[in-house]
C-alpha positions, -999 to +999 in steps of 0.1 A: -007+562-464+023+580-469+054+566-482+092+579-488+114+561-509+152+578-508+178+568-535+212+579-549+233+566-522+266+551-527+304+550-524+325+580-533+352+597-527+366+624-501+358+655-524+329+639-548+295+644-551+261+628-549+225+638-552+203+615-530+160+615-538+132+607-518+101+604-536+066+602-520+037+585-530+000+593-504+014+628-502+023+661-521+059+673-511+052+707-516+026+706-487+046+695-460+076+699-443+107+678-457+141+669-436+172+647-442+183+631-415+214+612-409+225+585-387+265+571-386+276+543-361+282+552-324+264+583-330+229+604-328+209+612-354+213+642-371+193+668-387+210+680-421+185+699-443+149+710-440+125+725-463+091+738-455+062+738-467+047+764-451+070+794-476+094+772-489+123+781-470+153+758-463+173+751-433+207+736-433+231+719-403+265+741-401+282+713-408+270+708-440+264+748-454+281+754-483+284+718-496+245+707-495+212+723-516+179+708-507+155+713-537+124+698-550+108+688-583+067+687-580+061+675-615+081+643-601+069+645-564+107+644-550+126+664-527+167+659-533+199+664-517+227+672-537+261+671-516+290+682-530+327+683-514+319+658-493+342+643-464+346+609-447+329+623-418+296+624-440+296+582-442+263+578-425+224+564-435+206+594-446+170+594-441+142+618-458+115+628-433+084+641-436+061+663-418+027+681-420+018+716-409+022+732-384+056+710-381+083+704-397+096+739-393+134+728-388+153+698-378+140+681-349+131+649-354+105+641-338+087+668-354+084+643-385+063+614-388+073+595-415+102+584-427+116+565-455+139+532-453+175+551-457+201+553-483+242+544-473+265+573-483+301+563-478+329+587-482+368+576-485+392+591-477 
């Protein structure tokens, strides 16, 4: 069974960073297809990041370019999101996703079937 655990979540402020984890156990990360996700109050869930498995190419929302890297350690089987500059408009539960081949190819959601429990990022202005 697979599981995602995410950490690094927290409170900081408008400008700061944070590198968030998600760390698998019943699967290798570098064989599927890994998203972040992100879901604030009164609104959709959002893609943010993607990596693949298929070449190893990453994906990124436009509201987040520039500010986020989505990278991965295999020795530690975990995938993380460092965000940096961030803005109050980035407060939301962010969620690592995964997916196995052929999906997982971008940031649709329900391309990914499991899902870890969420980490809080808050962001003050």
């Amino acid at each position: 069974e697979v599981q995602l655990v995410e950490s690094g979540g927290g409170l900081v402020q408008a400008g700061g960073s944070l590198r968030l984890s998600c760390t698998a156990s019943g699967t290798a990360l570098n064989d599927d297809g890994i998203g972040w996700f992100r879901q604030a109050p009164g609104k959709e869930r959002e893609g943010v990041s993607c990596l693949t498995s298929s070449d190893g190419s990453r994906y990124y929302a436009d509201s987040v370019k520039g500010r986020f890297v989505i990278s991965r350690d295999n020795a530690k089987n975990t995938v993380h999101l460092q965000m940096s500059m961030l803005k109050p408009e980035d407060t939301a539960i962010y969620y690592c996703a995964a997916a196995r081949w052929p999906y997982g190819l971008g940031l649709k959601a329900d391309e990914y079937e499991f899902w870890g429990q969420g980490t809080q990022v808050t962001v003050s202005s």
